[in-house]
C-alpha positions as CSV (number, residue, x, y, z in Angstrom):
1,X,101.8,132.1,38.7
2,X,99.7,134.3,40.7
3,X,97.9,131.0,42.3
4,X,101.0,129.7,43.4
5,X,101.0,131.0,47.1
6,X,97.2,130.1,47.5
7,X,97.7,126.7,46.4
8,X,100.9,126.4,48.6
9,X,98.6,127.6,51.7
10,X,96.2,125.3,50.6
11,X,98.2,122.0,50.8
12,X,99.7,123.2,54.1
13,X,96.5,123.5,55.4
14,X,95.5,119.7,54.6
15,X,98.8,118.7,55.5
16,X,98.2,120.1,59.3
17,X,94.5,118.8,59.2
18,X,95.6,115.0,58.5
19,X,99.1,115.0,60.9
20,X,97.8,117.8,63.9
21,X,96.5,114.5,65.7
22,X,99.5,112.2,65.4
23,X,101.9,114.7,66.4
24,X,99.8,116.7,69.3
25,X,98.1,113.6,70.4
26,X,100.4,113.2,73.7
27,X,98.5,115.6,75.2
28,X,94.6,114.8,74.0
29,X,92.5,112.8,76.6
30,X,91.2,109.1,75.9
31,X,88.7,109.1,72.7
32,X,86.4,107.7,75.0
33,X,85.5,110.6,77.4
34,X,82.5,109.2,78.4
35,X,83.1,106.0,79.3
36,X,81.9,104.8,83.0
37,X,84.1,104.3,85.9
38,X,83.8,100.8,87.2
39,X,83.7,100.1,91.0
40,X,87.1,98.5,91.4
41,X,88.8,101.9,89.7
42,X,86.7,103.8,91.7
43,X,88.0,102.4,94.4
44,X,91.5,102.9,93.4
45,X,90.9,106.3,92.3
46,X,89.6,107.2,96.2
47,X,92.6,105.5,97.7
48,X,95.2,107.3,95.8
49,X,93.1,110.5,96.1
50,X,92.8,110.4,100.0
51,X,96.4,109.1,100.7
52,X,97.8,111.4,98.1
53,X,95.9,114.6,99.6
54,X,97.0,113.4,103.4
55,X,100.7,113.1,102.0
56,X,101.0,116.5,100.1
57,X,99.1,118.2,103.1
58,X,101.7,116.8,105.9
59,X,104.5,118.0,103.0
60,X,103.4,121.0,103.3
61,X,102.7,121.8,107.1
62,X,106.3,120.5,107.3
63,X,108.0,122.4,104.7
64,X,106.2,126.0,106.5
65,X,107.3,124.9,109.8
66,X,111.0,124.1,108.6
67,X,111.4,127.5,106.8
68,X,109.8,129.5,110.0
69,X,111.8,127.4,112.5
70,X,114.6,128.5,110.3
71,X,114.0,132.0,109.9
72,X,112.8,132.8,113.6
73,X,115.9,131.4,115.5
74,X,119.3,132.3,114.5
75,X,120.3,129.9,111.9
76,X,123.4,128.7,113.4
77,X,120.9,126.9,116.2
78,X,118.6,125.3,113.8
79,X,117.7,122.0,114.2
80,X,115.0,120.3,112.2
81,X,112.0,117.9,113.3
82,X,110.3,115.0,112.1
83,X,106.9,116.7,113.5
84,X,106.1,120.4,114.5
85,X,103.6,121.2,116.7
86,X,100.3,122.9,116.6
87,X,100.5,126.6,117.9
88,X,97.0,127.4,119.3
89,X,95.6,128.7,123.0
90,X,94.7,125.5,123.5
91,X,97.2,123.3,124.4
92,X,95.4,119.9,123.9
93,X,96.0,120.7,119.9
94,X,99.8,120.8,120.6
95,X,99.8,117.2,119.4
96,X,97.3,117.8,116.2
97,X,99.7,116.1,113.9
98,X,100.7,113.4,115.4
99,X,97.2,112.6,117.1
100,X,95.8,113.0,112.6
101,X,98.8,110.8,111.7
102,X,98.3,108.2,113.8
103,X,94.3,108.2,113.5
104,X,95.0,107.9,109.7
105,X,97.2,105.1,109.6
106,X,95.4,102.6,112.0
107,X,92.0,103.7,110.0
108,X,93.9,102.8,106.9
109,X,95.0,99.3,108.4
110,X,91.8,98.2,108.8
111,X,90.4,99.5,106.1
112,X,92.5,97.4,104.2
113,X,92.5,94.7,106.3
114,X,88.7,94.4,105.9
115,X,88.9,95.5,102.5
116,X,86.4,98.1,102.4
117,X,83.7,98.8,101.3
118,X,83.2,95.2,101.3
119,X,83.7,94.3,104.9
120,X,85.3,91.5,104.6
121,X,88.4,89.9,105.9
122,X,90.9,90.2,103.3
123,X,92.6,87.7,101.0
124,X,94.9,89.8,99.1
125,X,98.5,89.9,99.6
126,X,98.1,93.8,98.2
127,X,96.0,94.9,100.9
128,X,98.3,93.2,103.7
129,X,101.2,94.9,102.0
130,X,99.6,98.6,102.0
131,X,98.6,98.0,105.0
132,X,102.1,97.3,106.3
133,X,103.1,101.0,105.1
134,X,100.7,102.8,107.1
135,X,101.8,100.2,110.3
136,X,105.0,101.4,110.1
137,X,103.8,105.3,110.1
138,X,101.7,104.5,112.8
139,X,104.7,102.9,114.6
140,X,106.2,106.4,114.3
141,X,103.8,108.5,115.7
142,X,102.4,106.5,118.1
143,X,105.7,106.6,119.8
144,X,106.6,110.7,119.2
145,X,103.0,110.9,120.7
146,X,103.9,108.7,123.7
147,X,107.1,110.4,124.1
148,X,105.6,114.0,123.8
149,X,102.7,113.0,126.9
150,X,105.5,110.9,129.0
151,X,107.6,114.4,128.8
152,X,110.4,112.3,128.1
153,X,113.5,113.7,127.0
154,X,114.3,115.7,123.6
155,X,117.4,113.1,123.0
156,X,115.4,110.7,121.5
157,X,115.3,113.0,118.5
158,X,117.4,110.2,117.0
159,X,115.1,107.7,117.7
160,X,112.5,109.5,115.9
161,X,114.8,109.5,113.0
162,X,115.6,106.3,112.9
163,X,111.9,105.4,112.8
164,X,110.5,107.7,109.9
165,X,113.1,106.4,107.7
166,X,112.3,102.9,108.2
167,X,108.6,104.6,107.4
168,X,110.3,105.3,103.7
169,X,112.2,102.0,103.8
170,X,109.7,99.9,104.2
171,X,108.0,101.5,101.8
172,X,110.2,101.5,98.8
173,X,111.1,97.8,99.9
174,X,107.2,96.9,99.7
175,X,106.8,98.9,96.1
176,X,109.8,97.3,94.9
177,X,109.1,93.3,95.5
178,X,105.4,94.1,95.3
179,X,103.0,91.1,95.2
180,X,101.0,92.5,92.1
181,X,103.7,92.9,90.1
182,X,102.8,96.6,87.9
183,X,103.7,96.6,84.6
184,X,103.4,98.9,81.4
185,X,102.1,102.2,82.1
186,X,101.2,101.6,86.2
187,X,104.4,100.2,86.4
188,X,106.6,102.9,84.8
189,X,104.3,105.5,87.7
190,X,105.6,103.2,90.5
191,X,108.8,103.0,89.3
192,X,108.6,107.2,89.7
193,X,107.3,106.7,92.8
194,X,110.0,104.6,94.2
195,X,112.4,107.4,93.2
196,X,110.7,109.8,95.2
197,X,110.7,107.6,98.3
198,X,114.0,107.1,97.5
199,X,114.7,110.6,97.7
200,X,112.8,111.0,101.1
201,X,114.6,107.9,103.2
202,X,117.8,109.4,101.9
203,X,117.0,113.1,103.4
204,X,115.5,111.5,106.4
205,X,118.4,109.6,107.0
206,X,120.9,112.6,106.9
207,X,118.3,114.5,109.0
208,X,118.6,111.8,111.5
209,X,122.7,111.8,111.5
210,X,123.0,115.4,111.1
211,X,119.7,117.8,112.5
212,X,120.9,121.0,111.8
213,X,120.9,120.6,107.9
214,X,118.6,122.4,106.9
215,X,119.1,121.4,103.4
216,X,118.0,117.7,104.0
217,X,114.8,119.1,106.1
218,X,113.7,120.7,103.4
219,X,114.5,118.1,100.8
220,X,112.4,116.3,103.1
221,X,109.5,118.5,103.0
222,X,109.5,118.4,99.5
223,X,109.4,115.0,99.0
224,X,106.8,113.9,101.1
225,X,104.9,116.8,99.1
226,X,105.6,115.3,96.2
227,X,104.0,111.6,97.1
228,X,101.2,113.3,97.5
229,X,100.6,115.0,94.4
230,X,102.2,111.9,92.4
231,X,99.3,109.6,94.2
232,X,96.9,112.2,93.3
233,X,98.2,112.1,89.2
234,X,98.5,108.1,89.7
235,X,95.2,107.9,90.4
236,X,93.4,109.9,88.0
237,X,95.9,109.1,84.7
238,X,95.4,105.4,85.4
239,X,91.6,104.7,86.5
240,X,89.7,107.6,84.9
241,X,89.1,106.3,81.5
242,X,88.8,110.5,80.6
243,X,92.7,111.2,81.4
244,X,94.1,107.8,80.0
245,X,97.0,108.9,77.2
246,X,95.7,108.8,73.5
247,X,96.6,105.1,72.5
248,X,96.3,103.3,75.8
249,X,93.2,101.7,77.2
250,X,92.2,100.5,81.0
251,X,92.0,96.9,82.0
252,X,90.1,95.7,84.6
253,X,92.4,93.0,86.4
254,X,90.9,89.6,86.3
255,X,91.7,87.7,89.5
256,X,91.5,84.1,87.3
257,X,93.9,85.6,84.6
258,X,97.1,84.3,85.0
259,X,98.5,86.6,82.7
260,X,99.9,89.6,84.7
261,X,98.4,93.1,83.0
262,X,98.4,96.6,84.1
263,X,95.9,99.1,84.9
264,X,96.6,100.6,81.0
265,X,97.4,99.1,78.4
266,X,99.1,100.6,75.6
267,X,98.1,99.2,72.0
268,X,101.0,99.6,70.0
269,X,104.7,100.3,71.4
270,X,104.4,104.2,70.3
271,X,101.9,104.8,72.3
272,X,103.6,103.2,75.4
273,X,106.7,105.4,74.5
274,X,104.3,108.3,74.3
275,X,102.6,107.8,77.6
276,X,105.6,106.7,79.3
277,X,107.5,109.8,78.6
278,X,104.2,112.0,79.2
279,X,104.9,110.4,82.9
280,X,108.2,112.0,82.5
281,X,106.9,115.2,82.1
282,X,104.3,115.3,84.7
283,X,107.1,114.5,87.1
284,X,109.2,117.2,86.2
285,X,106.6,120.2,85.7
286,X,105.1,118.8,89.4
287,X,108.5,118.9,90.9
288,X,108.9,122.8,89.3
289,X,105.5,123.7,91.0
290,X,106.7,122.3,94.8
291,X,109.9,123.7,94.1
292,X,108.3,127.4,93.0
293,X,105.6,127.2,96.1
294,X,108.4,125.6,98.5
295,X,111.0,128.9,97.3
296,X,108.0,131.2,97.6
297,X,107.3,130.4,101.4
298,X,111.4,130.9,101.5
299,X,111.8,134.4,100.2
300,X,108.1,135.6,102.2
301,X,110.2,134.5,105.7
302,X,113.5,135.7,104.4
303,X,111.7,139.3,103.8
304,X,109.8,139.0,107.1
305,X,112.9,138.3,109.3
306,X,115.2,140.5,107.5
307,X,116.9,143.0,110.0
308,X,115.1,146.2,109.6
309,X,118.4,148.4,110.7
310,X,121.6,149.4,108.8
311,X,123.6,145.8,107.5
312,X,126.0,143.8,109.1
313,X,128.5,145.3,106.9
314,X,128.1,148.6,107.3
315,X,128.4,148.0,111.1
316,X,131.5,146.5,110.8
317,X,133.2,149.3,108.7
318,X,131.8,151.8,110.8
319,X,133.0,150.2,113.9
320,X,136.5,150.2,112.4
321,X,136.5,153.9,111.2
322,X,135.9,154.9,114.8
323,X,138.8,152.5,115.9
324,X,141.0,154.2,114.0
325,X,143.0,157.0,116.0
326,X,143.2,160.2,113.8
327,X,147.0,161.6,114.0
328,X,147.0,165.2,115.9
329,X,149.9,167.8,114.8
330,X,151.6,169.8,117.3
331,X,150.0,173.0,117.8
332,X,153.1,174.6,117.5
333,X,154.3,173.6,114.2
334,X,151.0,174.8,113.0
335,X,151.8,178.2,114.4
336,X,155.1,178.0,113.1
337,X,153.8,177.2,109.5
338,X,151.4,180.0,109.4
């Protein structure tokens, strides 16, 4: 009987050796580490890389500015921006944001138009449609840049509204009735994708109706911040053949297919569960990282601005205490007592 524990250990043991993999495999890489990155996801992988980096970095110079802008005025005169300007002694950076913007987007256009590296005039509705996106974004900064050198007047706020959320319209309106249809795997991402720019033309619109939100500004922020990111996990969990789920392969498109695949596909239907809800996941833990830096930036102004002198409060009951008139007896009842 004395062998009874070790042979219980024992079984457990081989139990966990032959089921560790099928229960833990959601978060292994693809069994094929090494296996090369062709040109075409290379490509892909660059794109989302660049425009994701761009994205997050402008979601973050926004998100700063909002919480300072916030924090250094009193907050009953807030009003928020759809771009902050570039303190520095020299006052040709002012417009650094809108001058990168802008510089990005038309370089974009025609790299996509050309369809680099190739150099090449184009042929594919995908490149036209991407391209659209960044026309739009170039739209709105080419005419806050305009605006800021004309010295026109800060009551076209509204019109700067009104164009960065048709930046997030068109947008989702071009991911939704996209051209390449995505499907499986890539197609559950841009369906999370389209929530997120959901999320940002709905805080851009209630920017635009109502400015001193501050709220919806910072909802902004964190959107556009999390674009960024979600490019950047779009781009490596569906073209680097190293961070493709366990289960789920990557196939090159084939322009004379006319079969519509994905950039992954899943081999059986458990392991397009699996990788669909890992997707899930990376959402959510990405979203509590923004959120944690985004709060973090929120309670360093909040300590920097707080008042350094006794509280509102306290001012207020001690103002009251001296308004208070202190009854005075009559000396000569106190004579009269004693």
């Amino acid at each position: 009987m004395h062998h009874a524990p070790n042979f219980v250990y024992k079984t457990y043991r081989a139990f966990l050796r032959r089921n560790s993999a099928k229960y833990f495999q959601v978060f292994k890489p693809c069994s094929r580490p090494n296996s090369p990155i062709s040109e075409t996801s290379m490509g892909k992988l660059v794109e989302h890389l660049v425009s994701g980096f761009a994205l997050a970095s402008l979601g973050f110079w926004h998100a700063f500015n909002t919480v300072r802008a916030y924090h250094a005025n009193d907050s009953s005169k807030f009003t928020a921006r759809f771009w902050y300007p570039f303190r520095s002694p020299i006052c040709k950076l002012k417009n650094l944001e809108l001058t990168l913007v802008m510089s990005f987007s038309i370089s974009a256009i025609f790299m996509k138009i050309l369809d680099f590296p190739s150099l090449h005039l184009s042929s594919k509705l995908e490149n036209f449609e991407h391209a659209t996106m960044f026309l739009h974004l170039a739209i709105f900064s080419g005419f806050n840049l305009l605006a800021e050198l004309s010295h026109l007047p800060e009551t076209l706020s509204g019109v700067s509204g009104i164009l960065a959320a048709s930046v997030f319209a068109q947008e989702l309106f071009l991911l939704h009735y996209h051209s390449t249809d995505h499907i499986g795997l890539e197609g559950h991402y841009h369906g999370l994708l389209q929530l997120i720019v959901l999320a940002s033309l709905f805080a851009a619109l209630v920017v635009t109706s109502c400015p001193s939100s501050f709220p919806a500004a910072l909802v902004l922020s964190v959107s556009v911040i999390l674009q960024g990111c979600w490019f950047i996990v779009m781009g490596f969990m569906l073209w680097v053949p190293k961070f493709i789920p366990q289960g789920c392969v990557a196939q090159l498109s084939d322009a004379s297919s006319s079969i519509m695949q994905g950039a992954v596909v899943c081999e059986t239907q458990e392991a397009s569960f699996r990788a669909r809800a890992l997707a899930n996941l990376q959402l959510s833990w990405m979203l509590s990282a923004v959120l944690i830096f985004v709060t973090g930036i929120l309670l360093g102004f909040s300590r920097a601005f707080a008042p350094r002198g006794p509280s509102t409060d306290y001012k207020q009951l001690q103002t009251r205490a001296t308004d208070i008139p202190l009854p005075i007896r009559n000396s000569s009842k106190l004579g009269h007592e004693k």
